[in-house]
C-alpha positions as a Markdown table, in Angstrom:
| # | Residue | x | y | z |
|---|---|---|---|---|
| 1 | Unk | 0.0 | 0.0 | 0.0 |
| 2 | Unk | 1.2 | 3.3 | -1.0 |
| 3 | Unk | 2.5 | 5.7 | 1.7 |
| 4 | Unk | 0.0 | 8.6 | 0.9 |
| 5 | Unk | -3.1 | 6.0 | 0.6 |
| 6 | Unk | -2.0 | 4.7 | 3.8 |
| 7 | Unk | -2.2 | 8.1 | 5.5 |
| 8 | Unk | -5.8 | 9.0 | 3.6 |
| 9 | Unk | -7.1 | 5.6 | 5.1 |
| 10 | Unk | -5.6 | 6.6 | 8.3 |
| 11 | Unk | -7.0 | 9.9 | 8.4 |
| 12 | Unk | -10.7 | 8.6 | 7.2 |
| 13 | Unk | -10.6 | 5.8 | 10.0 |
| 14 | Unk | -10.0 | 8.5 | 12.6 |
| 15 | Unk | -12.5 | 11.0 | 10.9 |
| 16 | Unk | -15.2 | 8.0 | 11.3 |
| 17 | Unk | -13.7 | 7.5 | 15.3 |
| 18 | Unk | -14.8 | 11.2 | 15.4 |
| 19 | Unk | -18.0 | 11.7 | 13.9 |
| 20 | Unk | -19.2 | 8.1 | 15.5 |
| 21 | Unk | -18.1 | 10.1 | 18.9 |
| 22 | Unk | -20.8 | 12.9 | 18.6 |
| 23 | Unk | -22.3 | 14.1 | 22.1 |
| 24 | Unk | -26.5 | 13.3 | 21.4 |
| 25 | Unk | -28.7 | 16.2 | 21.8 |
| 26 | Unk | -29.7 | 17.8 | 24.8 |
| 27 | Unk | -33.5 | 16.5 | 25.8 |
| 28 | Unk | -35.5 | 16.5 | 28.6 |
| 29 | Unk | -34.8 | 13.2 | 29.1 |
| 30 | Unk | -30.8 | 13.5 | 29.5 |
| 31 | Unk | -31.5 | 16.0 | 32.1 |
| 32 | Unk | -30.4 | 15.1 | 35.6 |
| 33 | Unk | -33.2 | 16.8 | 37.5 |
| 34 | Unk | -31.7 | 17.3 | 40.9 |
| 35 | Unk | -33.7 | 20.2 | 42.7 |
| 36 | Unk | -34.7 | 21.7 | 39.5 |
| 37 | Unk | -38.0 | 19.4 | 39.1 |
| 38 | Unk | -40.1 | 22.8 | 38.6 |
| 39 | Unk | -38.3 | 24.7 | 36.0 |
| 40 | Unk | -37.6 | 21.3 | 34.1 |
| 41 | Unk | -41.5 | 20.1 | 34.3 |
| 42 | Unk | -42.6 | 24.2 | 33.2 |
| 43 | Unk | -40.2 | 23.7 | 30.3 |
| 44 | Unk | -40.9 | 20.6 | 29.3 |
| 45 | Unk | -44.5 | 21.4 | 29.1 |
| 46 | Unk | -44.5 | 24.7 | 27.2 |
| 47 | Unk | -44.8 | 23.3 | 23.7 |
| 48 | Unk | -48.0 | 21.6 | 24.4 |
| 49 | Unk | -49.5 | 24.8 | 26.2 |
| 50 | Unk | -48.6 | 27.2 | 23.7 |
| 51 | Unk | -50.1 | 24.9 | 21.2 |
| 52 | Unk | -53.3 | 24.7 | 23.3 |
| 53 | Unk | -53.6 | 28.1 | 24.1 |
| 54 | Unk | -53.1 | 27.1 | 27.4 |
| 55 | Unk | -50.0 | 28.5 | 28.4 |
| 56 | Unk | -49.8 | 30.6 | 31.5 |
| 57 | Unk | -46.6 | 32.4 | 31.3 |
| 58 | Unk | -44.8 | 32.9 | 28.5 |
| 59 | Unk | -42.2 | 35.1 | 29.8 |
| 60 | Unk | -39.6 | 32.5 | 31.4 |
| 61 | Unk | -35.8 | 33.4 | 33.0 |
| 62 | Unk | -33.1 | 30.5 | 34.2 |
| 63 | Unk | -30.3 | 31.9 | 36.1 |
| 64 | Unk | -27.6 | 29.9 | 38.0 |
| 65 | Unk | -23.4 | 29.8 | 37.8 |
| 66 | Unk | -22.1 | 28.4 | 34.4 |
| 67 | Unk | -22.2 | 24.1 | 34.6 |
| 68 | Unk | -25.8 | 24.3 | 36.4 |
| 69 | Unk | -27.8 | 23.0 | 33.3 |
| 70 | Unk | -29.3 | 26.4 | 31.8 |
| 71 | Unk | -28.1 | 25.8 | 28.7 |
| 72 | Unk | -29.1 | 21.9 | 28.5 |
| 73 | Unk | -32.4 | 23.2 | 29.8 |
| 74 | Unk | -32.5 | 26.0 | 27.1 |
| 75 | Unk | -31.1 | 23.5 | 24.6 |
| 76 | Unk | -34.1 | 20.7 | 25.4 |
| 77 | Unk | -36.9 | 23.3 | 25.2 |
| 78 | Unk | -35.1 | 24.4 | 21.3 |
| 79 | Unk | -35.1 | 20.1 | 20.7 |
| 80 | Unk | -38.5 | 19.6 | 21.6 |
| 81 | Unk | -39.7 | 22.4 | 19.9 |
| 82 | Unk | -38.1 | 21.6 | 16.8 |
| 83 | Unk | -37.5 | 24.1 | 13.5 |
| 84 | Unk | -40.1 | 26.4 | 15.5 |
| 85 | Unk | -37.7 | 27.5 | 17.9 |
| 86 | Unk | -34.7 | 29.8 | 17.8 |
| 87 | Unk | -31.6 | 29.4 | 19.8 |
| 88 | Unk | -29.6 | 32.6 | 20.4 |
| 89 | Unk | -26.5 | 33.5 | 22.5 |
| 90 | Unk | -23.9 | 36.7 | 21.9 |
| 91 | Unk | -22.2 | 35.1 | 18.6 |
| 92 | Unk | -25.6 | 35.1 | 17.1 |
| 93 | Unk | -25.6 | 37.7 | 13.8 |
| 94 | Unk | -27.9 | 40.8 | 14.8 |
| 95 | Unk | -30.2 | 39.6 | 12.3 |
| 96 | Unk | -31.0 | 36.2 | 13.7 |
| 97 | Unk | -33.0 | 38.8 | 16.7 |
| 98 | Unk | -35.4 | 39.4 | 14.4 |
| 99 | Unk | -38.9 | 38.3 | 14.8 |
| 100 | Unk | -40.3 | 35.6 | 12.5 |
| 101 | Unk | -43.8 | 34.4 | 12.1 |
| 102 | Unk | -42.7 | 30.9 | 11.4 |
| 103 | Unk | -41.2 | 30.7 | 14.5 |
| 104 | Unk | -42.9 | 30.0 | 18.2 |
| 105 | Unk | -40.2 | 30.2 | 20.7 |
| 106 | Unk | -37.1 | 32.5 | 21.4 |
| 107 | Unk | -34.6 | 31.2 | 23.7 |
| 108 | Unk | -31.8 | 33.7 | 24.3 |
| 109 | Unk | -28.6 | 32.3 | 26.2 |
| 110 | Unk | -26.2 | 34.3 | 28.1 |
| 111 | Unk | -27.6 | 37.2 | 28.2 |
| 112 | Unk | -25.1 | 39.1 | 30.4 |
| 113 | Unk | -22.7 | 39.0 | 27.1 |
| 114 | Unk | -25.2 | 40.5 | 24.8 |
| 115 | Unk | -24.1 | 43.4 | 22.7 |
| 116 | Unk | -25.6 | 47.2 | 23.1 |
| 117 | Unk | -27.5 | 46.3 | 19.5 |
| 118 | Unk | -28.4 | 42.7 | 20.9 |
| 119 | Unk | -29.9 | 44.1 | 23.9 |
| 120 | Unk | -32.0 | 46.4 | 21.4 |
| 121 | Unk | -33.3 | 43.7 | 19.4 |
| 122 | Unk | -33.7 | 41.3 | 22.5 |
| 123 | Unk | -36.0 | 44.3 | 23.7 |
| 124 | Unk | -37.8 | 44.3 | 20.4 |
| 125 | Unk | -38.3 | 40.8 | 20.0 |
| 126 | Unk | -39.5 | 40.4 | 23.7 |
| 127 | Unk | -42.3 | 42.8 | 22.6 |
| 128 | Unk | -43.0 | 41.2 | 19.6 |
| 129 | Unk | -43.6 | 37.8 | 21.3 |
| 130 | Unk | -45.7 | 38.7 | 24.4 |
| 131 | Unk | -48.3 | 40.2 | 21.9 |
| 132 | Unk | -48.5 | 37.1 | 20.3 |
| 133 | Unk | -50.3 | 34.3 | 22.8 |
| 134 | Unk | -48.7 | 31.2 | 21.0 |
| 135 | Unk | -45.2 | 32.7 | 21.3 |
| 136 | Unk | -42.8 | 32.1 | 24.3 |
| 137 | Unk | -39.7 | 34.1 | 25.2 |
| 138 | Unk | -37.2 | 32.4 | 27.2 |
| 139 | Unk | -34.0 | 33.7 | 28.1 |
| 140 | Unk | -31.2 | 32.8 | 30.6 |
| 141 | Unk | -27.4 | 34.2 | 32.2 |
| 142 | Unk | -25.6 | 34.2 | 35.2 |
| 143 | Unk | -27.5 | 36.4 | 37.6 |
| 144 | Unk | -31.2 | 37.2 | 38.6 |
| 145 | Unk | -32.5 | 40.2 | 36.3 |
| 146 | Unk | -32.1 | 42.8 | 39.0 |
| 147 | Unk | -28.3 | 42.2 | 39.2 |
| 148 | Unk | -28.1 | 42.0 | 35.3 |
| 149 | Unk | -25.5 | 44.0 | 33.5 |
| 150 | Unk | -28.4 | 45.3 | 31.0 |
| 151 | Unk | -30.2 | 48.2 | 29.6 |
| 152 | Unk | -33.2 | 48.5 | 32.0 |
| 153 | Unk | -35.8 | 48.3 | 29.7 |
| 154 | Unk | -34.6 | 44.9 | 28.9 |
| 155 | Unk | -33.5 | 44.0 | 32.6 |
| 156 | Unk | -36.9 | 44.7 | 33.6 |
| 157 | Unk | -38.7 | 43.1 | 31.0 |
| 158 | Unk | -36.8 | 39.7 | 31.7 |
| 159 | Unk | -38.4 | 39.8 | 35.7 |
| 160 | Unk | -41.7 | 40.1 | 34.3 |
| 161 | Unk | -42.7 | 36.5 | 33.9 |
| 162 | Unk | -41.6 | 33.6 | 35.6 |
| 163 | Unk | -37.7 | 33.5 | 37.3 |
| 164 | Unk | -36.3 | 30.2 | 38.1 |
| 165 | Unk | -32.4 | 29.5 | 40.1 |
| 166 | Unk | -31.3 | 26.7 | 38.6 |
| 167 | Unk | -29.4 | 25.1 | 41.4 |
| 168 | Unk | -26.1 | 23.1 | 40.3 |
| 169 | Unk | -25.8 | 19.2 | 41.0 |
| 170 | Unk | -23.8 | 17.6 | 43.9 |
| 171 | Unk | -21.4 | 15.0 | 43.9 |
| 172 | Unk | -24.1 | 11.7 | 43.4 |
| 173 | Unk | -26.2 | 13.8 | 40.7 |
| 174 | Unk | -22.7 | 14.6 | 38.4 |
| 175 | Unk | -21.8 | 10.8 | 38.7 |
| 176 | Unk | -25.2 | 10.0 | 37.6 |
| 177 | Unk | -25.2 | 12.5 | 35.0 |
| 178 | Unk | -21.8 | 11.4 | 33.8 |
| 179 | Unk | -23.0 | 7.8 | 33.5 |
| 180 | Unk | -26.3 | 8.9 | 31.6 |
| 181 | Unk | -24.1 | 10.4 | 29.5 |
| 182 | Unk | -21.3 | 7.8 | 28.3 |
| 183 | Unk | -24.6 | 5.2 | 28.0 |
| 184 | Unk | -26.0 | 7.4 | 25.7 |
| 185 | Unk | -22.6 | 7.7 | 23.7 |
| 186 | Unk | -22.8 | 3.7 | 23.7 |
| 187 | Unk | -20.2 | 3.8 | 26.5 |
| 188 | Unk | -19.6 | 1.5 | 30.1 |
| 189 | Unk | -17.8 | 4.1 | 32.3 |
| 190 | Unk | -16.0 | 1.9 | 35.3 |
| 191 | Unk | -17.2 | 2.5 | 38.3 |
| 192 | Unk | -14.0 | 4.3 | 39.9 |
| 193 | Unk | -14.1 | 6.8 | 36.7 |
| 194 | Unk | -16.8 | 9.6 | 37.8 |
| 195 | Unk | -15.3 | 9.7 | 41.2 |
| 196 | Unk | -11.6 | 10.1 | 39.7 |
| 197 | Unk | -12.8 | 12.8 | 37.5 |
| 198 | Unk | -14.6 | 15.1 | 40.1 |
| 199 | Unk | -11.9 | 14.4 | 42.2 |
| 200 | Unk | -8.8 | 15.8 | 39.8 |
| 201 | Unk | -10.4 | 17.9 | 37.9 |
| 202 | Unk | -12.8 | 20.7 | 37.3 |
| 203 | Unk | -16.1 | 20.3 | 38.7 |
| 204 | Unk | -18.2 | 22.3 | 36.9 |
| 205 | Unk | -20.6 | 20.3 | 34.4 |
| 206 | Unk | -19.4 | 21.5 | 31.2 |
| 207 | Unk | -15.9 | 20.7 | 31.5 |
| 208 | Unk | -16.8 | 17.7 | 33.1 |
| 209 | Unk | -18.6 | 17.0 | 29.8 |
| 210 | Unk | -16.3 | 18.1 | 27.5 |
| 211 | Unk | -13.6 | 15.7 | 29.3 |
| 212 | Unk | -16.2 | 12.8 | 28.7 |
| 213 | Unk | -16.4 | 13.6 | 24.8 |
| 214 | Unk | -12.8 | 13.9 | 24.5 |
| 215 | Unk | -13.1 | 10.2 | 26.5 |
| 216 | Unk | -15.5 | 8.9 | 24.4 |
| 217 | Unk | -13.3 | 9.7 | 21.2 |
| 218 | Unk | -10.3 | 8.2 | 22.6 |
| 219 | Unk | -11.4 | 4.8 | 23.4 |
| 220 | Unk | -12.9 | 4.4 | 20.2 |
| 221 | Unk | -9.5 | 5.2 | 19.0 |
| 222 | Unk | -7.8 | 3.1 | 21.2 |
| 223 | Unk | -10.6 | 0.4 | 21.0 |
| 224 | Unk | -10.5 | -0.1 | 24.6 |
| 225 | Unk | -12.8 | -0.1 | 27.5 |
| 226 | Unk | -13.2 | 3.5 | 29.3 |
| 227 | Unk | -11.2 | 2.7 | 32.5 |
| 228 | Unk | -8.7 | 4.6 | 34.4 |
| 229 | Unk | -5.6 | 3.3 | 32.6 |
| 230 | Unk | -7.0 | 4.5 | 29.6 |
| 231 | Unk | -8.2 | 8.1 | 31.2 |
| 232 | Unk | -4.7 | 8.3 | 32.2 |
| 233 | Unk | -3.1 | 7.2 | 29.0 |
| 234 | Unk | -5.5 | 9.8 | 27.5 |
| 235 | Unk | -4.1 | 12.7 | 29.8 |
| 236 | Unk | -0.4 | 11.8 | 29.0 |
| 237 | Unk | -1.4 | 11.3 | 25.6 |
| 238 | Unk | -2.7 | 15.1 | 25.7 |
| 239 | Unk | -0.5 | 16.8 | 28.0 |
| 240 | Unk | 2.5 | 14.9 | 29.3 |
| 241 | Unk | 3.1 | 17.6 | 32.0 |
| 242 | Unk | -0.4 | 17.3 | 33.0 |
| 243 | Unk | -1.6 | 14.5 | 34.6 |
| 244 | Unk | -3.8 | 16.5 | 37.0 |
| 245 | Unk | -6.2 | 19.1 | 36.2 |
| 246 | Unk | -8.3 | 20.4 | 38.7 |
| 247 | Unk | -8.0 | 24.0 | 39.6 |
């Protein structure tokens, strides 16, 4: 076999490892309820009421430190929604803010990072969907609207409907989250894995997340078991110098 067909073949193999490695979509389901049973079952049930004409409030805010689950929750309302809903954060284009008819539901993420002209059209768009009762506006950051870094039109528009904390999981609810996870990735975590990874390194769940897709990929590189050997092998494989990452 030729050198440069051998290096294609090689780089297609790994290109399949990659794309077989994709994390699945964030659902209802996925989500690790913990002690935010309310704002999950409101979310989860906002489709149906807007559909009905049932739906109560239709102004919704999540709040809570970055790992917490607003964006999964955010994420799962977008999924079950479907190509009616919009998902927007601060890299959104200024024209993606605009109001559509053909859409139903607004989510905006990370709202303390919006831009002066963002704000504007997050203020617009707010208006334009509570004057519509099938529309929802849903948007999310890192603080409650009164400590929100925001024009005050806006700020004050965002603590008009319903305002939920989401609340971070502890130690048993990231295991179980992280084991969710790898199932649904077609994995087998060991049992000594979750522990050794909230143990050495950050705690948060997005980086603990991130850590598990860059898991996942490896072992189907490797074509071995997730274990500890091979999340160490993966570290040294990474970062020589850095066998242990928590901050």
């Amino acid at each position: 076999m030729a050198p440069a067909f051998r290096r294609l073949s090689s780089f297609v193999i790994q290109q399949l490892f990659l794309d077989l490695g994709t994390p699945p979509p964030a659902t209802f389901d996925n989500f690790i309820v913990g002690p935010n049973r309310e704002v999950a079952q409101t979310l989860a049930g906002l489709p149906a009421d807007l559909s009905a004409g049932t739906a109560r409030d239709r102004g919704i805010y999540l709040w809570g430190s970055a790992g917490s689950g607003r964006t999964h929750l955010m994420e799962a309302l977008v999924h079950a929604v479907g190509p009616g809903a919009r998902y927007l954060r601060p890299n959104s284009p200024l024209a993606a803010f605009m109001f559509d008819e053909s859409s139903t539901v607004y989510c905006v993420d990370d709202c303390d990072n919006l831009s002066p002209n963002q704000q504007i059209a997050a203020f617009n768009l707010f208006n334009e969907t509570r004057a519509r009762p099938h529309c929802a506006f849903v948007a999310a950051g890192s603080q409650p609207p009164v400590d929100m870094p925001l024009r005050e039109d806006l700020r004050t528009r965002l603590g008009w409907g319903l305002v939920f904390h989401i609340v971070g999981l502890d130690d048993d609810g990231k295991k179980q989250a992280l084991q969710n996870a790898a199932r649904e990735r077609g994995l087998q975590l060991a049992a000594d894995v979750p522990a050794y990874l909230l143990t050495h390194f950050q705690r948060d769940m997005s980086s603990l997340m991130a850590l598990l897709d860059r898991l996942d990929r490896f072992s189907m590189e490797q074509k071995r078991a997730v274990t500890l050997p091979l999340l160490r092998q993966m570290l040294t494989h990474a970062d020589p110098a850095a066998p242990d990452s928590k901050h």
